[in-house]
N, C-alpha and C positions, 0 to 999 in steps of 0.2 A: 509696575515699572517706575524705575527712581523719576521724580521731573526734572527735566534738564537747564530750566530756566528760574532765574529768580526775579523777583519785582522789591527793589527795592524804594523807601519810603523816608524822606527825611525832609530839615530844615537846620538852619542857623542862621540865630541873629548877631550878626559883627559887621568892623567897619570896611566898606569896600570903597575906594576912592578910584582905583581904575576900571571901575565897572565895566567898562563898553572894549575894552582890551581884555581882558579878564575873561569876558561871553566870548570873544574871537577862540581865545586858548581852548577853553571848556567847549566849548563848542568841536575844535577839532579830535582835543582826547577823544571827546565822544563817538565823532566819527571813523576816526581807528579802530577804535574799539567796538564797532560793530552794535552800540547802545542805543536803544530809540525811548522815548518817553516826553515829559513836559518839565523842564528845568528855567526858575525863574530867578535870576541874576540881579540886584538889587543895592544901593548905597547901603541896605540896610542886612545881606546877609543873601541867604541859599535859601532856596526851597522848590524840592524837589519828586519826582515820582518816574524813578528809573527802570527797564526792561532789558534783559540779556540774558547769555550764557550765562552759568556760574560762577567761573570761572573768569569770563570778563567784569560782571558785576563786585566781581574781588576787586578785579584791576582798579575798577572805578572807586571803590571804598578810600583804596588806599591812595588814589591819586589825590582824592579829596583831603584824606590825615595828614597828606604831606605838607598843604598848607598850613601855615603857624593860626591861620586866622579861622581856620573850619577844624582845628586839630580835635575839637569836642564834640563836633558831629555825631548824635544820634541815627543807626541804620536802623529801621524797624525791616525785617528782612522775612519775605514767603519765595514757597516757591512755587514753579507754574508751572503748564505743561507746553507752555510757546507762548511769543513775545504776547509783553500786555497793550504793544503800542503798535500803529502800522507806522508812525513816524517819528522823525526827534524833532523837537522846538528848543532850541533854547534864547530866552527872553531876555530884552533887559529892560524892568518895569518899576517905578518909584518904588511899590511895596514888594515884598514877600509873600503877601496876603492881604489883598484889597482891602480896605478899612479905613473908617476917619479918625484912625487914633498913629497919626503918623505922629504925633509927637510923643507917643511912648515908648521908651527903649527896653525892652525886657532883661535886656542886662542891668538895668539898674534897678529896674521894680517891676517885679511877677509875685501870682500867688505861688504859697508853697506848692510843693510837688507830694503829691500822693500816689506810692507804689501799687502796681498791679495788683499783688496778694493782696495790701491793705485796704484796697479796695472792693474786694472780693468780700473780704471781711465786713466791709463797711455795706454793703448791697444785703450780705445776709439777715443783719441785724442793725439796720437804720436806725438811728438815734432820732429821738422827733427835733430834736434841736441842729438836725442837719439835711440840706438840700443837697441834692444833685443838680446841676444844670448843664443841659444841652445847649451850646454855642452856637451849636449849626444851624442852617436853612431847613425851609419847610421841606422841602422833597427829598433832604436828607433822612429826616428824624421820621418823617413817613414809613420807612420801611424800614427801619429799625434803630430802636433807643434800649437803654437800660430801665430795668425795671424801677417803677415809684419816678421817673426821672421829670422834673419839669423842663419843656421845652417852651420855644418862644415864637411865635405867626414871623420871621422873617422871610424875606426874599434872596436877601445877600445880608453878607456878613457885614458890612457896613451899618446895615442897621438896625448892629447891636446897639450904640449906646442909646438911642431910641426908646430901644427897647426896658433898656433898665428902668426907667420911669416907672414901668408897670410893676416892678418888684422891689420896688423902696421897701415895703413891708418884713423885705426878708433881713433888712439890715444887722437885726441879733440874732440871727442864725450863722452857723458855717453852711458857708456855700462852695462846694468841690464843683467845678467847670469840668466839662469834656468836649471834645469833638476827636475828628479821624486821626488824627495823629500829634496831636496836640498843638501847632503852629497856631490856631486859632485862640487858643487857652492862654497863652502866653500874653497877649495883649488884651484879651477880654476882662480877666482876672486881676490884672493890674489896673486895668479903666474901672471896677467894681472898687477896688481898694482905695482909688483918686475920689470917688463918688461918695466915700465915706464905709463903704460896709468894712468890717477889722478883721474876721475872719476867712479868710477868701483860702481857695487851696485850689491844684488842678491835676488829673489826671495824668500821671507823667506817661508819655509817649503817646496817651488815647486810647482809642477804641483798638486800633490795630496790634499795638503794644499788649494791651491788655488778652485780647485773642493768645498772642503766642505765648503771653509771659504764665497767664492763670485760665487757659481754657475757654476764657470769653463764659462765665458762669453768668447767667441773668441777665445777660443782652437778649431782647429779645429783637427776631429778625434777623435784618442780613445789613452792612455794612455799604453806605453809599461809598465809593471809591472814584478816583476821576482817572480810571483807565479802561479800556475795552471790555473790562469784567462787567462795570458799570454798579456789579456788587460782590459782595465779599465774602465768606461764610468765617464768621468769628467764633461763635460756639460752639464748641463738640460737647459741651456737660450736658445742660437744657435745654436744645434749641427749638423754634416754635414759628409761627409765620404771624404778623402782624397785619402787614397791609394786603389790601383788596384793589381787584383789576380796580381800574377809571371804567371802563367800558361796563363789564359786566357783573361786580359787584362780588365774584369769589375771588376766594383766599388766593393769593401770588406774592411772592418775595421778587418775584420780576421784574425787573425796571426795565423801561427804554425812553429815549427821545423820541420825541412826537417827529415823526418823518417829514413836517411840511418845517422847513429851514424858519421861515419868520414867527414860528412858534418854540418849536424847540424845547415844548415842555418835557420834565423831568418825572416821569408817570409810574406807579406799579401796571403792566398789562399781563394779562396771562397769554399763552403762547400761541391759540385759540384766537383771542382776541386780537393779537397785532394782525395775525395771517389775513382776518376775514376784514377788517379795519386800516390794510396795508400800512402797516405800524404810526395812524394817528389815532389822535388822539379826539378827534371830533368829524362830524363830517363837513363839515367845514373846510378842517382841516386835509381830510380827503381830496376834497375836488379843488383843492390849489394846485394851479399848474408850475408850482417851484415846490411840490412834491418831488422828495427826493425817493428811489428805489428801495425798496425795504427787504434785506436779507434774512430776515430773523432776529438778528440781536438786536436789532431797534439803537446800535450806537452809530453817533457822528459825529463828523470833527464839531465843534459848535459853532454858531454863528456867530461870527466877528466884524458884521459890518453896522451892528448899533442899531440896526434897521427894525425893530421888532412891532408892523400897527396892530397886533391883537396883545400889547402887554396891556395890562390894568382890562382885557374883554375877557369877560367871563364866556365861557366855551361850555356848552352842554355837550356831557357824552353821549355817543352813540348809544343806541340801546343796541343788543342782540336776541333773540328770541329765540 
C-alpha cells in the first residue's frame, strides 16, 4: 500500500528581521494545513522537521519557495505511513541549531559541498589523506555512523568547538563533515576552516539526503532522527546493526528515551528490555515517581524545564538474566 504521509526535512540560513511576526504567519499556514512537527524560526534563517499529507506537505513546500528569503530551501523528503509528530511547535529561538558559533554565517563561509554519489565513491575507496567526521552527539553516532567514520564524545552540539582541540592533528588532511541533514555541517565546517584546517568539505544534505540520493551504501545502523521514529532506516545496499541494548548487552538498532522525565537519556534498548525495565534506563530510574507510562516506543516530548539532577551521574544498567 502506497504511504500516505511524508516527513519532510530542511533548513535555511538568511536574514529574518520579523521573526516573531513571521512564527505568527508560519505558525498559522501550518495549522490550516493540517501539518504537525518541530519548526524553529530564527534572525538567522529556518529549520525544520515537518509531518503531513502529501499533498499538504506540497502545499507547505511551496508556501516556503514563495518567500524570496527561503526561495533555495533544501526538502530532503520520505515518506511515512502516519504523521511523524503528535504535535506542531513552531519556535522562535536565537539559533537554527544550538551552537557557540553564532558568529558564523554560512552564507559567507561553509566548507564545500560534497554530493551523495561522490561520496559513495569516496566511502568505497578512502583516500588515507581524507577523514570523515561525524558532527553529531554521542547518542546519535551510537546507533549509527558511516563506515571508517571518526566521531567525537559530545553531548550537544555546542560543544564542538571543544572538541576540535583534540584533532588539530588532522589539519593536512581533507576532512568531509556529516550529520542528519546537514544544518549542523554548515557551521561546523566553517569553524574548522576559522581554526585553520584549508581543506574542509561537507556532506550536502547529510545522512538523510544521502539515504534517498545513493541508497545510504555504508552507513552502518540506523539514523538518529528527532521525530516519533526516533530512527530511521537509511540503507537498503548493506545495512547491519551496530549498537547494543544499554540493558542487556544484544544487538538493537532501537532507541528510546529513558521514561523517567529528569533523565531522558537517549539509549539503544531492545524491545524485551524496555517492557521488562518499563522503558528505563536504570533502576533507578525505574522507581522514580516522575516515571512517565511506557507505550513501547520509548518516545517523549523532551524535557524543557532545564531540571535534569542525574546529568554528569553515571547510571548503571540494569542487569536482566
Amino acid at each position: 500500500m502506497e504511504k500516505q504521509y511524508s516527513i519532510l526535512l530542511y533548513y535555511c540560513y538568511a536574514d529574518i528581521q520579523d521573526y516573531e511576526a513571521y512564527r505568527e504567519e508560519h505558525h498559522l499556514f501550518c495549522v490550516e494545513n493540517n501539518l504537525r512537527g518541530r519548526i524553529i524560526i530564527s534572525p538567522e534563517g529556518l529549520n525544520g522537521t515537518v509531518s503531513g499529507l502529501k499533498e499538504d506537505c506540497e502545499k507547505y513546500m511551496a508556501y516556503v519557495h514563495s518567500d524570496t528569503r527561503f526561495a533555495d530551501t533544501e526538502f530532503k523528503v520520505e515518506t511515512h505511513d502516519k504523521m511523524a509528530f503528535a504535535k506542531l511547535h513552531v519556535r522562535v529561538k536565537p539559533e537554527i541549531v544550538h551552537s557557540s558559533l553564532r558568529h558564523i554565517n554560512p552564507r559567507q563561509k561553509t566548507g564545500t559541498y560534497v554530493e551523495p554519489n561522490e561520496f559513495k565513491e569516496i566511502l568505497k575507496n578512502q583516500p588515507e589523506d581524507t577523514v570523515i567526521l561525524d558532527v553529531r552527539s554521542d547518542y546519535e553516532h551510537s546507533v549509527g555512523r558511516f563506515k571508517n567514520a571518526l566521531t567525537l564524545d559530545i553531548e550537544n552540539f555546542r560543544d564542538f568547538p571543544e572538541k576540535v582541540k583534540e584533532i588539530e592533528g588532522l589539519r593536512n588532511k581533507k576532512v568531509i563533515t556529516y550529520c542528519t541533514g546537514g544544518i549542523k555541517c554548515e557551521k561546523a565546517s566553517a569553524y574548522l576552516l576559522e581554526q585553520g584546517f584549508e581543506n574542509v568539505y561537507q556532506l550536502h544534505g547529510g545522512i538523510i539526503k544521502y539515504g534517498i540520493e545513493a541508497g545510504g551504501e555504508d552507513f552502518e545502523g540506523k539514523c538518529y532522527v528527532f521525530d516519533n521514529r526516533i530512527t530511521a532506516d537509511v540503507n537498503s545496499v548493506n545495512p547491519s546493526v551496530i549498537s547494543k541494548c544499554y540493558v542487556t548487552g544484544v544487538l538493537t538498532d532501537r532507541m528510546v528515551n529513558c521514561a523517567n522525565p529528569t533523565c531522558n537519556a537517549h539509549i539503544p534498548m531492545s524491545e524485551e528490555a524496555g517492557w521488562l525495565m518499563d522503558g528505563c534506563c536504570s533502576e533507578e530510574c525505574r522507581q522514580s515517581p516522575e516515571r512517565r507510562p511506557y507505550d513501547g516506543t520509548g518516545y517523549y516530548q523532551k524535557n524543557t524545564n532545564h531540571y535534569n539532577p542525574l546529568k554528569g551521574v553515571k547510571r548503571e544498567p540494569a542487569k536482566i538474566d
